[in-house]
C-alpha positions in Angstrom: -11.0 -22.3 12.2 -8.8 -20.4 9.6 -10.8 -19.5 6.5 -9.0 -17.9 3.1 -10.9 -16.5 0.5 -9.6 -15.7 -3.2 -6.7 -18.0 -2.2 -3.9 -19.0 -5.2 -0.9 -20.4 -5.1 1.2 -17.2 -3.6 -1.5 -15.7 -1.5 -4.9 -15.1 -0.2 -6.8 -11.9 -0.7 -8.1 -12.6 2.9 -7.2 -14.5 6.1 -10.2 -14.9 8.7 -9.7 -16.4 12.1 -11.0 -15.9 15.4 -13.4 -12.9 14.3 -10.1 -11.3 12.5 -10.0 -10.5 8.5 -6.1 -10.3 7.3 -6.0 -8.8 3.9 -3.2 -9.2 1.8 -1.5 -5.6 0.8 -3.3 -3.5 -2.0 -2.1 -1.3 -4.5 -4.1 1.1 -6.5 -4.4 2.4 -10.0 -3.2 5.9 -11.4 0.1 7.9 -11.6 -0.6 10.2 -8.2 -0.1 9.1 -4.5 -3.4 10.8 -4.1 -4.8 8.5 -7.4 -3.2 5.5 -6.3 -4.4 6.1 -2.7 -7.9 6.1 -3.9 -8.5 3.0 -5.6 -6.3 1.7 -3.3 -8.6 2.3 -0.7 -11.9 1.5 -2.5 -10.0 -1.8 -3.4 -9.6 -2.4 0.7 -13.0 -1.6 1.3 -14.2 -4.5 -0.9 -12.5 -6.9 0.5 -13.2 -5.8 4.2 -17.2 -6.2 2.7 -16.1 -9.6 1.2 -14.9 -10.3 4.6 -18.2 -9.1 6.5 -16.3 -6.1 7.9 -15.7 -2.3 7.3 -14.0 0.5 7.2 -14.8 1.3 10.9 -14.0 -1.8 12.5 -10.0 -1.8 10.9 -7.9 -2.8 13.7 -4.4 -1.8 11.7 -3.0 -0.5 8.9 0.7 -0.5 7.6 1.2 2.4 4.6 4.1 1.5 2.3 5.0 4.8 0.5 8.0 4.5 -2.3 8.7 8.0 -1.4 8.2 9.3 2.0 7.9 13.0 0.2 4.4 11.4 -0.6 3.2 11.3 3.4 1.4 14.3 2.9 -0.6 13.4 -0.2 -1.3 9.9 0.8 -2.3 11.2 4.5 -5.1 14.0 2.9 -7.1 11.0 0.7 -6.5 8.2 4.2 -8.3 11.2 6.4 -11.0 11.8 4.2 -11.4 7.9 4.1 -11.0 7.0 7.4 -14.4 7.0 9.0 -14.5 9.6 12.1 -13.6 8.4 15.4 -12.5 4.9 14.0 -9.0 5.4 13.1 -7.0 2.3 13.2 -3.9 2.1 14.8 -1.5 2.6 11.9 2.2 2.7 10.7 4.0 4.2 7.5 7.4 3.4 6.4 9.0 3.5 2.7 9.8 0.2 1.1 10.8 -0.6 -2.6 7.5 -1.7 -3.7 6.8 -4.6 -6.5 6.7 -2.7 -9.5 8.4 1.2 -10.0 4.8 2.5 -11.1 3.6 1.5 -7.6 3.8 4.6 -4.5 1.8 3.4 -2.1 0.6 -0.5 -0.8 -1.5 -0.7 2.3 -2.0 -3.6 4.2 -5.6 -3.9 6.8 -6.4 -6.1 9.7 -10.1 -5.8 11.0 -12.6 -7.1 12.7 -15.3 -8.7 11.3 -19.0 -8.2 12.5 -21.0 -11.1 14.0 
């Protein structure tokens, strides 16, 4: 069964199937990569709750940057967020994102519990 939550007409926010959430990318608020990062983040944890997963059960994540000079301060707020011992397996690459205010968009796959 295939279950989509906060679904419109472009998009879900989430894809669930087989005991897998797919979240669609997220961008964050703030004009700093380390800003942006942030609420990026605390925007992916919601939606890994919504899904009934967490931060610790993330399978992969794919880092957008618009500037790869950004690595650096995007990778010291991702450590601190990233729980210990649960890093997911994860890629980075630097794409033209939606909108020129945007520097970073991460995309999430987890597990989710039960």
């Amino acid at each position: 069964m295939i279950e989509r939550i906060d679904t419109a007409t472009r998009m879900s926010k989430i894809v669930k199937h087989n005991g897998v959430a797919y979240l669609c990318g997220q961008v964050g608020d703030g004009s700093t990569v380390a800003e942006q990062t942030r609420d990026c983040l605390s925007r992916v944890e919601a939606l890994l709750a919504k899904a009934g997963s967490h931060p610790d059960r993330m399978l992969q994540a794919i880092v957008w940057l618009s500037d790869m000079a950004d690595f650096e301060e995007m990778n010291a707020v991702w450590d601190a967020w990233v729980p210990q011992g649960h890093a997911p397996a994860r890629a980075c690459g630097e794409a033209k994102l939606a909108r020129p205010d945007l520097k970073v968009e991460i995309i999430v796959t987890a597990a989710c519990e039960g």
